[in-house]
BALOBA-1460 file (C-alpha; in Angstrom, 3 decimals):
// residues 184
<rec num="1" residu="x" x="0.000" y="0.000" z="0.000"/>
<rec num="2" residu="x" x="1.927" y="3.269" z="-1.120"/>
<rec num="3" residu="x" x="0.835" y="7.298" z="0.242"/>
<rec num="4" residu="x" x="2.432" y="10.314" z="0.882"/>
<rec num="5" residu="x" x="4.383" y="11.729" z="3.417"/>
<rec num="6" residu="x" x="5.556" y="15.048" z="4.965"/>
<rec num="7" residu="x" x="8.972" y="15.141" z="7.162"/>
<rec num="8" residu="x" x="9.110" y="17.570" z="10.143"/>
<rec num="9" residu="x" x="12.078" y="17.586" z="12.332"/>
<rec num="10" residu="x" x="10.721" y="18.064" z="15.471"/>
<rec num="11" residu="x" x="14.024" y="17.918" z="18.304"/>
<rec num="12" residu="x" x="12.741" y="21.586" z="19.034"/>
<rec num="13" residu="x" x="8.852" y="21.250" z="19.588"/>
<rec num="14" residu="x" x="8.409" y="24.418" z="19.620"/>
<rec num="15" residu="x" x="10.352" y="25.015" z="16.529"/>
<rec num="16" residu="x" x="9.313" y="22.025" z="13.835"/>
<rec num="17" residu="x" x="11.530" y="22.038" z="10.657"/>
<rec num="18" residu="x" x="9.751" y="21.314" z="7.642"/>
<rec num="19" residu="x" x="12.293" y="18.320" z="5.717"/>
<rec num="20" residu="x" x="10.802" y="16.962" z="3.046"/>
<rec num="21" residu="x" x="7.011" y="16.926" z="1.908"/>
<rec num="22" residu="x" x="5.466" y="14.730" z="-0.828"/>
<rec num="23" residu="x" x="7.423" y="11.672" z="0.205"/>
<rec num="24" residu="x" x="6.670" y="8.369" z="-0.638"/>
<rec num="25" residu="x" x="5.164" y="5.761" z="2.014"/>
<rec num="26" residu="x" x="4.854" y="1.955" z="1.815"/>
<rec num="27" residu="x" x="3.501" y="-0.124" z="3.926"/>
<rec num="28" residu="x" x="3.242" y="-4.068" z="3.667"/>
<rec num="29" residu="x" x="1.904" y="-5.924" z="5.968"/>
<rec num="30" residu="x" x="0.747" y="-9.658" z="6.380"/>
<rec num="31" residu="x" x="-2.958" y="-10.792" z="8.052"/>
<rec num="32" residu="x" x="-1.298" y="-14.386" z="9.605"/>
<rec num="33" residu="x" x="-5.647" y="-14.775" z="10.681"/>
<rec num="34" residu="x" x="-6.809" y="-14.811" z="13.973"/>
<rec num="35" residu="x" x="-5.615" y="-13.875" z="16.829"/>
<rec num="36" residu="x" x="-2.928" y="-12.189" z="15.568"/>
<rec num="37" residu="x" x="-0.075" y="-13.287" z="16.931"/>
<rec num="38" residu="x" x="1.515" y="-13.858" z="13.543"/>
<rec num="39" residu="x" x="0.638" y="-10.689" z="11.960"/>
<rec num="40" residu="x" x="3.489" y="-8.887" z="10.162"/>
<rec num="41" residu="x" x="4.440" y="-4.969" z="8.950"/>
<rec num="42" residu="x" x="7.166" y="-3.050" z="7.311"/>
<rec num="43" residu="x" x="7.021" y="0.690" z="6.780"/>
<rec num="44" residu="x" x="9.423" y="2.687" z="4.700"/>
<rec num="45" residu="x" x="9.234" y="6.342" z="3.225"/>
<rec num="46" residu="x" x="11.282" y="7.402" z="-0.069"/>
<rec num="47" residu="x" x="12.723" y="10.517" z="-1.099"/>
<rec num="48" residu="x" x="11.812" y="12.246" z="-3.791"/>
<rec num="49" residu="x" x="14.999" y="10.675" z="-5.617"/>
<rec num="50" residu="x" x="14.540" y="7.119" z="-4.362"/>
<rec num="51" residu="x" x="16.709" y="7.080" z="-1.375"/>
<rec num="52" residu="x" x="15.258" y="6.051" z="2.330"/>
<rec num="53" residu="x" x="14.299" y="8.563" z="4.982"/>
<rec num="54" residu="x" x="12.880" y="5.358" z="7.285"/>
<rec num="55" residu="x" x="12.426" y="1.615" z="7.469"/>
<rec num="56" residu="x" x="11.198" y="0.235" z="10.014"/>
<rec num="57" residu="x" x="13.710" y="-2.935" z="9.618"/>
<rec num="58" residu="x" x="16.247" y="-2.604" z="6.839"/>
<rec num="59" residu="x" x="18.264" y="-5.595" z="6.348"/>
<rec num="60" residu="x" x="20.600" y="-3.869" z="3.862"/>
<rec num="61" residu="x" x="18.712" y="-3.921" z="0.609"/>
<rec num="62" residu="x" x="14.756" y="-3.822" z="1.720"/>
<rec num="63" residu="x" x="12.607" y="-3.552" z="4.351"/>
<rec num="64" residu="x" x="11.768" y="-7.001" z="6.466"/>
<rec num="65" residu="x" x="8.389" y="-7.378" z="7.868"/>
<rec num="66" residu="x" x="8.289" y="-7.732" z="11.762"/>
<rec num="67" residu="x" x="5.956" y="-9.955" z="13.713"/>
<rec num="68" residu="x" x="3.328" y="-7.311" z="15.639"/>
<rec num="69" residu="x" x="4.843" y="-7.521" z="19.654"/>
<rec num="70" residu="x" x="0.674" y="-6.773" z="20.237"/>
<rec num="71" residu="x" x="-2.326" y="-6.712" z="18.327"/>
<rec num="72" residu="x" x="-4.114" y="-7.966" z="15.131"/>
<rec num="73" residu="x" x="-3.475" y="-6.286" z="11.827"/>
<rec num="74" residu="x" x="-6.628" y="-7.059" z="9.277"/>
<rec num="75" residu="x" x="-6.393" y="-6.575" z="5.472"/>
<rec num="76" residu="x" x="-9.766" y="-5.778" z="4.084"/>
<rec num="77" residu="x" x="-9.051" y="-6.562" z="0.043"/>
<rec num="78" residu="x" x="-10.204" y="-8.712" z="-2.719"/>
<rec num="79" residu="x" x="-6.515" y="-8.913" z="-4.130"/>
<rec num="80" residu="x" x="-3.553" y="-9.674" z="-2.439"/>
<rec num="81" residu="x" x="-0.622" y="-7.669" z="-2.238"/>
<rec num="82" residu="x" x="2.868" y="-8.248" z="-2.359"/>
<rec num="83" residu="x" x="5.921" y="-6.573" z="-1.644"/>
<rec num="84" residu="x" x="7.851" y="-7.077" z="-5.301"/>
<rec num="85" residu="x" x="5.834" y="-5.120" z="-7.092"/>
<rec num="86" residu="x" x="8.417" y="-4.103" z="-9.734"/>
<rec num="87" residu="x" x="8.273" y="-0.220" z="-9.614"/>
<rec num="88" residu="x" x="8.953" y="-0.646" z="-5.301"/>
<rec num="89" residu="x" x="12.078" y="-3.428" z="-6.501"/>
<rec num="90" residu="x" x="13.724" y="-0.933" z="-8.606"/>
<rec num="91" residu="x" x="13.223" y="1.626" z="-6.110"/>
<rec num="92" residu="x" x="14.814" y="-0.244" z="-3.479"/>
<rec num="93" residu="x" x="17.763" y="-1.095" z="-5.458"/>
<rec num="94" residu="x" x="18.425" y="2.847" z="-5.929"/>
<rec num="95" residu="x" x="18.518" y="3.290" z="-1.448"/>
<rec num="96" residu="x" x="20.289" y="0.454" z="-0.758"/>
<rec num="97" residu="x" x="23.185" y="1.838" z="-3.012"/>
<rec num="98" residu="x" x="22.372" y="4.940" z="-0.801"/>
<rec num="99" residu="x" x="22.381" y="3.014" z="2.371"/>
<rec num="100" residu="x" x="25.248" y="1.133" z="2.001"/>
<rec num="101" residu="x" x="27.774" y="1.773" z="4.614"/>
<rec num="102" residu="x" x="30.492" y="0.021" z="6.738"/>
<rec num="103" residu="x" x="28.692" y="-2.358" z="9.919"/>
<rec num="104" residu="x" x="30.688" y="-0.300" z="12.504"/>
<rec num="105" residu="x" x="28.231" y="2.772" z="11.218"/>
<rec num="106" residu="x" x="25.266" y="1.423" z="12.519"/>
<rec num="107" residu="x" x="23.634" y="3.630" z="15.040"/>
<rec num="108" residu="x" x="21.030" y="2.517" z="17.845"/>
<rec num="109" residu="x" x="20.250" y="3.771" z="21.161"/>
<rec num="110" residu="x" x="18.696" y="1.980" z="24.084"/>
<rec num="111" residu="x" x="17.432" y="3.800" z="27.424"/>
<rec num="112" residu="x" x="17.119" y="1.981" z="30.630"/>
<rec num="113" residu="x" x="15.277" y="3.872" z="33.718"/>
<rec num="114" residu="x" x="12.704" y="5.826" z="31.854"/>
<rec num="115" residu="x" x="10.613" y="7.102" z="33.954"/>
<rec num="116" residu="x" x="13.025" y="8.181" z="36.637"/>
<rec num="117" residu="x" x="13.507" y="9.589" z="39.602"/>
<rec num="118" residu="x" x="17.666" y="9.618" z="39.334"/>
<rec num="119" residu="x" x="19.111" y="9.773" z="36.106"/>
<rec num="120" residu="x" x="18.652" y="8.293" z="32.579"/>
<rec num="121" residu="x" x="20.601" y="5.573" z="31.583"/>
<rec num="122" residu="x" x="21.902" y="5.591" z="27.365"/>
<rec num="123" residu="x" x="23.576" y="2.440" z="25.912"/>
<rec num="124" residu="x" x="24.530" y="3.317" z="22.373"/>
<rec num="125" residu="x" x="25.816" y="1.401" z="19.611"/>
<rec num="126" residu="x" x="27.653" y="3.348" z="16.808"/>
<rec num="127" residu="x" x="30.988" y="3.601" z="15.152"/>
<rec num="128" residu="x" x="33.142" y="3.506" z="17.724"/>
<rec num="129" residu="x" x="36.138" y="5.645" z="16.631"/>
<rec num="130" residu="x" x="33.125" y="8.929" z="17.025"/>
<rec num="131" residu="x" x="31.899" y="11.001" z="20.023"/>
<rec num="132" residu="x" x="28.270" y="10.972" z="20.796"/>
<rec num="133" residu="x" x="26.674" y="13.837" z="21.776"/>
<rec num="134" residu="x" x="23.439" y="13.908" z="23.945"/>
<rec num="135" residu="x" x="21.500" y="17.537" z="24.229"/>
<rec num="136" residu="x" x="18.711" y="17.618" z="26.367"/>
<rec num="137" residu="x" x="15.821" y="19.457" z="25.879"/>
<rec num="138" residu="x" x="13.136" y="21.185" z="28.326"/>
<rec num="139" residu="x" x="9.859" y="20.934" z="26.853"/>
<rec num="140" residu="x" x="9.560" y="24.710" z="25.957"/>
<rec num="141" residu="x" x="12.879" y="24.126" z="23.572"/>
<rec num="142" residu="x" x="15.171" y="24.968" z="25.838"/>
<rec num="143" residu="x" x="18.892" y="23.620" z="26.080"/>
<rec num="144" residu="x" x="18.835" y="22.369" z="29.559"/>
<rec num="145" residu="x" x="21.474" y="19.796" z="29.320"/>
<rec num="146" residu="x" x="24.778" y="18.553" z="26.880"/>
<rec num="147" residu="x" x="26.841" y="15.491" z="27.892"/>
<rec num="148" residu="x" x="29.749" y="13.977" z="25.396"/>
<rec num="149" residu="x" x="29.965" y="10.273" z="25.636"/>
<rec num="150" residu="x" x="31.757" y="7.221" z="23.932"/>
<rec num="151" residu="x" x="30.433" y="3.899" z="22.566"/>
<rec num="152" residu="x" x="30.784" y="0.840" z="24.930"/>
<rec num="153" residu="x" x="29.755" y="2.264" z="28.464"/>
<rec num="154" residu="x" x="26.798" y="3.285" z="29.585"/>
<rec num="155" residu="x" x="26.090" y="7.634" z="29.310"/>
<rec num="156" residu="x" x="24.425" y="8.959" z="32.510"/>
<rec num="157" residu="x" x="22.201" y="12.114" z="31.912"/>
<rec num="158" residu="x" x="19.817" y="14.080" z="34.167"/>
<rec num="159" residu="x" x="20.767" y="14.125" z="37.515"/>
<rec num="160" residu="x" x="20.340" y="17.376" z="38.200"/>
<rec num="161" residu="x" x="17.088" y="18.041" z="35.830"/>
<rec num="162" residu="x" x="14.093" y="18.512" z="38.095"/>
<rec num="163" residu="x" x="10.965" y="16.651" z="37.689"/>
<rec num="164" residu="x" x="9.655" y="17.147" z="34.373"/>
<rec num="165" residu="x" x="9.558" y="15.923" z="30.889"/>
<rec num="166" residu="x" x="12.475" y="16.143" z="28.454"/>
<rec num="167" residu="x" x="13.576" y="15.882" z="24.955"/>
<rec num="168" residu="x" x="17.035" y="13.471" z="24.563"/>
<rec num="169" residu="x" x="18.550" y="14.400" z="21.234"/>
<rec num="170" residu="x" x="21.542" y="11.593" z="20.642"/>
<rec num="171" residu="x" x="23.653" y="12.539" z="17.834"/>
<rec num="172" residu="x" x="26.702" y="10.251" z="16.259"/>
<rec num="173" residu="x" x="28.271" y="12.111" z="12.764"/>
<rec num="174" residu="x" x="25.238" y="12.182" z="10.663"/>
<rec num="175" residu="x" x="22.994" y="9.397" z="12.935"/>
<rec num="176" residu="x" x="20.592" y="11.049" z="15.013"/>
<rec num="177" residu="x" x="17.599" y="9.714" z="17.816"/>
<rec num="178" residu="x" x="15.210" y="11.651" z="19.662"/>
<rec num="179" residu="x" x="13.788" y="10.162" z="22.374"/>
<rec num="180" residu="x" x="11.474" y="11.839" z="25.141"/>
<rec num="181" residu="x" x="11.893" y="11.138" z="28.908"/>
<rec num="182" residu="x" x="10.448" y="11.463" z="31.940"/>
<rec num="183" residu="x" x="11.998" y="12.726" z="35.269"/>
<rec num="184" residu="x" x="10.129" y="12.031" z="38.467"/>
């Protein structure tokens, strides 16, 4: 199933940076029946020059379906749908040429202790030879918060924010996360 997209960057909510509009969105997804427990989706959004903004699970050349954690997806069609269609195939060909890069570039962060009442806890997994940076954000925009870190140990942020909720912006080179916490 392919729509459209627009792409604000929103790491300053009070701010929100228009980045691309008129994208293209595909979604497959697979109705395993009843209850649901099977159920499978991918999501991924084009550029307007073929190369990926988002997949929900790229495996290097295309987006893998992922078994729901919760739920029941139901397709309501009279045809199916599939996943090569051959306009999508030669699309993905053109972003994984984009997307190609070396393993140690892979960027993910994890946060343990979210809600807290101490301090956030950030295990990141990136290139290890670069810095991360982690600026956090009040929720009026403000930068309340910057802490440098390295790949391997854990990065502590937040123990002197006061109860409230924030905006964690965790950057690596050109890989960037935003996640929102909560201090209690």
């Amino acid at each position: 199933m392919n729509g459209k997209a627009n792409i604000t960057d929103i790491t300053n909510p009070l701010s929100p940076v228009t980045v691309d509009g008129n994208a293209t969105l595909q979604v497959s997804m697979t109705d395993a029946g009843e209850p649901g427990s099977g159920d499978k989706i991918g999501i991924i959004v084009y550029n307007k020059s073929g190369g990926v903004w988002y997949s929900s699970n790229w495996n290097g050349t295309s987006t893998v379906q992922q078994t729901l954690a919760g739920g029941n997806l139901v397709v309501h069609s009279s045809t199916a749908v599939t996943a090569d269609l051959p306009a999508r195939s030669m699309t993905q060909t053109a972003a994984a040429q984009q997307l190609s890069a070396p393993a140690a570039d892979n960027f993910e962060v994890k946060i343990s202790d979210n809600p807290t009442e101490t301090y956030f806890t950030l295990h990141v997994q990136g290139n290890p030879d670069r810095t991360v940076e982690v600026r956090v954000f009040n929720m009026k925009g403000k930068l309340v918060e910057q802490v440098r870190g390295t790949i391997g140990g854990p990065i502590r942020v937040g123990q002197t924010l006061a109860v409230g909720v924030y905006i964690l912006q965790v950057s690596q080179g050109n890989h960037l996360s935003t996640i929102k916490v909560v201090k209690i």
